[in-house]
C-alpha positions in Angstrom: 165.9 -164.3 54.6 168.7 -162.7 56.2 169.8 -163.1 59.7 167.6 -160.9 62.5 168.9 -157.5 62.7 169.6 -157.0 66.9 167.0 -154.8 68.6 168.0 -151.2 69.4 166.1 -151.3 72.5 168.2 -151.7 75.5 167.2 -152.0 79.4 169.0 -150.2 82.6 170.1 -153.0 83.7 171.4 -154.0 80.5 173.1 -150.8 80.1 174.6 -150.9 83.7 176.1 -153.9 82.9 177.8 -152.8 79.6 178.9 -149.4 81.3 180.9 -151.9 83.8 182.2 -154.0 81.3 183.4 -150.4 79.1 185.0 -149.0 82.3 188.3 -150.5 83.2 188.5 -152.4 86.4 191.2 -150.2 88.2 189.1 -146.8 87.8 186.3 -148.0 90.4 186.5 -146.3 93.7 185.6 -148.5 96.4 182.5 -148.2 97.9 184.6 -146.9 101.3 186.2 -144.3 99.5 182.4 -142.6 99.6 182.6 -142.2 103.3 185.2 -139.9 103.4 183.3 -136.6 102.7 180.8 -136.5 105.0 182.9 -138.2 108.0 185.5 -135.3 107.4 182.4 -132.5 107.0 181.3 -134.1 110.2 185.0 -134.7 112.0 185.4 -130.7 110.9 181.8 -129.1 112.1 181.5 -130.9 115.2 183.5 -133.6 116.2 186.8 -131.3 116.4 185.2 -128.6 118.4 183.9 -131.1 120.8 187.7 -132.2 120.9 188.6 -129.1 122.0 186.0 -128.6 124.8 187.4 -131.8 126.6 191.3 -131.0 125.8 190.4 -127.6 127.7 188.4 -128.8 130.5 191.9 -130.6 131.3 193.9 -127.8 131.1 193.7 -125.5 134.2 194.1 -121.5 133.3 196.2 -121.7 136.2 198.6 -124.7 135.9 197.9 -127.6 138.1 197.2 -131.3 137.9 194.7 -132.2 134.7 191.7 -132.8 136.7 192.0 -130.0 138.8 189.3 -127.9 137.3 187.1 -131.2 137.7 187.6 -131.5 141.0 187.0 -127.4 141.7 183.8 -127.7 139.7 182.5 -130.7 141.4 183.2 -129.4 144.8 181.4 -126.4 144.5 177.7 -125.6 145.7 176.5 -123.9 142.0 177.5 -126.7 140.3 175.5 -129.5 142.4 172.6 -126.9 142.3 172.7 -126.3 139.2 172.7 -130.1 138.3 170.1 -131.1 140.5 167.6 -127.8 139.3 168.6 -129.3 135.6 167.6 -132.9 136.4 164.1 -132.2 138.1 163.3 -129.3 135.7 163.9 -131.8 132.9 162.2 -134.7 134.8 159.3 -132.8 135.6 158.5 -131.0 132.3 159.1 -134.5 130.6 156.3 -135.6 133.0 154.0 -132.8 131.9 154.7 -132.9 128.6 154.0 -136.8 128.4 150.9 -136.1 130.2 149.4 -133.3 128.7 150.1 -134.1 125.5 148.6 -137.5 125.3 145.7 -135.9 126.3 145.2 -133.5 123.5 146.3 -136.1 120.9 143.7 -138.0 122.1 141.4 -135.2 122.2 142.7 -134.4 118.4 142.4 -138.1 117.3 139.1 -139.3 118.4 137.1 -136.4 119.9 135.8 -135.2 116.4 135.3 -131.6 116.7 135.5 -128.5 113.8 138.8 -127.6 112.9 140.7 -130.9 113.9 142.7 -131.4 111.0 143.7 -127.3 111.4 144.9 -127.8 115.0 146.8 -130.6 114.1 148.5 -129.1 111.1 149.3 -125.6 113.5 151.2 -128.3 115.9 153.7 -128.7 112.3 154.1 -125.1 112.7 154.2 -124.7 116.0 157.9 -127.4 116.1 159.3 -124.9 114.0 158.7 -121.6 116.6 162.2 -120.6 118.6 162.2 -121.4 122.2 162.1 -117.8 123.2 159.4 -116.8 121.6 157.2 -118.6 123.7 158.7 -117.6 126.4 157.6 -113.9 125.5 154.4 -114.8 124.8 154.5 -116.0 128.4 155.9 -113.1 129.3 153.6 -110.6 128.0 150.4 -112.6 130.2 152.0 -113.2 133.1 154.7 -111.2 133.0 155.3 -108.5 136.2 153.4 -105.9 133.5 151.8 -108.6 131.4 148.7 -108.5 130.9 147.1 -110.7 133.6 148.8 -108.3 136.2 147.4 -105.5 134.3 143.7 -106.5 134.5 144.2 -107.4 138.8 145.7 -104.0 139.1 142.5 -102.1 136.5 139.6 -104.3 138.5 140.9 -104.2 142.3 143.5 -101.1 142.3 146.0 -102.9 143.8 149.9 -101.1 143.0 151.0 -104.7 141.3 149.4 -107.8 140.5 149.9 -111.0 142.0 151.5 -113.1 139.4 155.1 -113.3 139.7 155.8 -117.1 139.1 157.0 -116.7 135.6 160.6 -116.0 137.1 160.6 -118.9 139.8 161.2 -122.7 139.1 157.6 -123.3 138.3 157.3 -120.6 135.9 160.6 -122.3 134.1 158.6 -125.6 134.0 155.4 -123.7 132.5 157.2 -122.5 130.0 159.0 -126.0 128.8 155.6 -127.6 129.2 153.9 -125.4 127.0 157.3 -125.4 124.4 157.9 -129.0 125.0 154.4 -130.9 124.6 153.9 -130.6 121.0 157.1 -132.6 120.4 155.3 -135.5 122.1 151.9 -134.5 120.5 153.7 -135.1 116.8 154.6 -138.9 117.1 151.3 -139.7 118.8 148.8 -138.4 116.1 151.5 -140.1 113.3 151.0 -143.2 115.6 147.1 -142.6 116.3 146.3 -142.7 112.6 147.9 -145.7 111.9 145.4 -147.5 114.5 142.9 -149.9 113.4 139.5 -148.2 114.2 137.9 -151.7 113.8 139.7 -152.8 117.5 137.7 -149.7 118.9 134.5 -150.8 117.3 134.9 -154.2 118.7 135.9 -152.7 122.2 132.9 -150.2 122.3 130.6 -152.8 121.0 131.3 -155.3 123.8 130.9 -152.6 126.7 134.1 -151.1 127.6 134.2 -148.0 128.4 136.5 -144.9 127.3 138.7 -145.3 130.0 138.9 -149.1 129.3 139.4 -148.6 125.6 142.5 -146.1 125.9 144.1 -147.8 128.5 144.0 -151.7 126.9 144.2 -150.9 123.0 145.3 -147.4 122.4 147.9 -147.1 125.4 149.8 -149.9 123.8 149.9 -149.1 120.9 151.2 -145.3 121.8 154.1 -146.5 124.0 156.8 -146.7 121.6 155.2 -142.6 120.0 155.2 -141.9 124.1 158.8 -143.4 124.3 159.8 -141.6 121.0 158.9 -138.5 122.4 159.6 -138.2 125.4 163.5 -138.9 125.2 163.8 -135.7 122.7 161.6 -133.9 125.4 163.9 -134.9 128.1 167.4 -134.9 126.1 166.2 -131.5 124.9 165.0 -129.5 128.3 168.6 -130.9 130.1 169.9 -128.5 127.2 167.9 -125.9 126.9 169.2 -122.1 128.1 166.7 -119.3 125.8 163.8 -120.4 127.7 165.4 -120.1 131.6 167.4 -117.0 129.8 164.2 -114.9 128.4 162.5 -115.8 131.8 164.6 -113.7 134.0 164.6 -116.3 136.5 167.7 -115.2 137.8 167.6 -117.8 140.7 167.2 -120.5 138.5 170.5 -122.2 137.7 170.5 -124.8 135.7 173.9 -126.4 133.5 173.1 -124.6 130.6 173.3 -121.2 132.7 176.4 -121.9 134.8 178.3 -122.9 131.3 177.2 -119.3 130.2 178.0 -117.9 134.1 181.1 -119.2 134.0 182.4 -118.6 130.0 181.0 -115.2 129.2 180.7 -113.4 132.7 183.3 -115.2 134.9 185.5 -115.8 132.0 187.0 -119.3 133.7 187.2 -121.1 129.9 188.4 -124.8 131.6 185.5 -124.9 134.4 182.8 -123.8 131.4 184.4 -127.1 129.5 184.0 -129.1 132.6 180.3 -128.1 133.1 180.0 -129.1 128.9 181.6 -132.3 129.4 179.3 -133.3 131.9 175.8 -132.1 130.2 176.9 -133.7 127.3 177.7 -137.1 128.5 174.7 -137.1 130.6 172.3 -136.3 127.4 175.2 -138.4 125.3 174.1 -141.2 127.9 170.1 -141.2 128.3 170.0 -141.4 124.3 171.8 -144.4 124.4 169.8 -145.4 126.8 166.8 -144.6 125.1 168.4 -146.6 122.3 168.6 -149.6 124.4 165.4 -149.9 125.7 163.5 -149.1 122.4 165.4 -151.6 120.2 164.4 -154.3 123.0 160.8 -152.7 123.7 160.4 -152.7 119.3 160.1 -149.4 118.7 
C-alpha cells in the first residue's frame, strides 16, 4: 500500500500558524503601532481643544501676568456664588436621586405589580430623553401658565396661581431629581436581578422584617450599583447648563451658566477658560476619586 495521502482538512490555529510562517518577519507591525489611530482621533477631538481652553485661560485679553485672569475670577462674588450654588445643587440632587431612586428600584424589583417589566424597560428609554425636555414638561405643570396655575386660577379666581418655584433653586433641584434618578435606577435593577432570592427566603422565613431584609442583605449588595450611580449623577449635575437654562431661573448661577455669561454675553474668552478649567478639574477630580474608592470598596 502506498504511503497515507495528508488530510485536506486544516484547523485555525493550524492555519494561523502557517500564515506566520508565509509572511516575512519584517512586514509585522508591532502591536504599538495599533494605538496610533485612535490616540490621534482622540488627541484631535478632544484632547487639543481642551489644550486650548487652558493655554487661553493664561492669556489675559488685556496683557498682564499669566494668572491674572485667575486671580480676577477667583476674587469676584459671581464666581464663589456660582461655585458654591453648583456644589449644593449637585450635592443635593445627588442625595434625592440616591434616595428616590432606590426606592422605586426596590418597588420595581420586589413589589410585583402589573406592568413591572414595562416600567422598567420605559426607564431604557427614558436615559435616552434630552435634558430639556424634561424640563418643559416641568414647565408646562408648574410653569407660571402651566397647567397647575391654570386649574388654582379656574377653581378660586385668583389673577395667577401660586406656583412659581420652578424658576428658584428648588425648582432647579426638581428638575435634576426627576432627570437625574433614573440614572441610579438603571445599575440597581441590573444589580437587583442578579440577587439570590434564596437569602430573602431564608431572611423572611426566620422573622425579619422588610425593613430588616433591605437593610442587612439587599443594601449591601446595592452599594457598589448605589456608588456606580451616583458618581455619574453627581459628575453629571456639576455639568449640566439645558436644565438651569430652559428653567428661566435667572437667579440661579451655577458654573455652567457663568462660562456661558461670561463667553457669549460678556465676551471675556480667558475668564470663560478659567471658569472651564476649574469645573473640569473638579469633575476631572471626584471621578478619580470615585475610581479610588470603588477599586478598594470592589466594585
Amino acid at each position: 500500500m502506498g504511503a497515507a495521502e495528508p488530510s485536506c482538512r486544516t484547523t485555525p490555529r493550524e492555519a494561523r500558524q502557517q500564515t506566520r510562517r508565509a509572511t516575512p518577519q519584517g512586514t509585522r507591525l508591532p502591536r504599538s503601532v495599533w494605538a496610533v489611530p485612535p490616540v490621534v482621533v482622540l488627541a484631535l477631538v478632544f484632547l487639543y481643544p481642551l489644550a486650548l481652553v487652558v493655554q487661553q485661560s493664561f492669556t489675559p485679553a488685556n496683557g498682564g501676568g499669566a494668572f491674572d485672569a485667575y486671580g480676577s475670577v477667583f476674587a469676584s462674588a459671581s464666581f464663589r456664588e456660582a461655585l458654591g450654588t453648583t456644589v449644593w445643587l449637585a450635592v443635593g440632587a445627588t442625595a434625592g436621586c440616591l434616595l428616590l431612586g432606590f426606592t422605586l428600584a426596590l418597588i420595581i424589583a420586589f413589589v410585583p405589580f402589573p406592568g413591572a417589566r414595562g416600567v422598567a424597560r420605559f426607564i431604557d428609554v427614558f436615559l435616552s430623553f434630552p435634558s430639556f425636555l424634561i424640563t418643559l414638561a416641568l414647565l408646562f405643570i408648574y410653569g407660571t401658565v402651566g397647567m397647575a396655575n391654570g386649574v388654582w386660577t379656574d377653581l378660586t379666581g385668583a389673577a395667577e396661581g401660586p406656583f412659581r418655584f420652578l424658576t428658584t433653586p428648588w425648582g432647579v433641584l426638581l428638575a435634576e431629581i426627576t432627570y437625574f434618578t433614573p440614572f441610579v435606577m438603571r445599575p440597581l435593577l441590573a444589580a437587583f436581578s442578579q440577587l439570590d432570592g434564596a437569602q430573602l427566603e431564608v431572611a423572611s422565613s426566620l422573622g425579619a422584617r422588610p425593613a430588616r431584609i433591605i437593610r442587612r442583605v439587599i443594601l449591601p449588595e446595592a452599594l457598589p450599583a448605589l456608588a456606580a450611580g451616583g458618581s455619574l449623577v453627581l459628575v453629571m449635575c456639576l455639568n449640566e447648563f439645558g436644565i438651569v437654562l430652559f428653567t428661566g431661573a435667572k437667579d440661579v448661577s451655577t458654573l455652567p451658566m457663568l462660562i456661558y455669561g461670561k463667553a457669549i454675553l460678556e465676551s471675556d474668552y480667558p475668564a470663560a477658560c478659567v471658569v472651564a478649567v476649574v469645573n473640569i478639574a473638579i469633575s476631572v477630580g471626584l471621578f478619580g476619586l470615585y475610581r479610588v474608592v470603588s477599586k478598594r470598596a470592589g466594585a
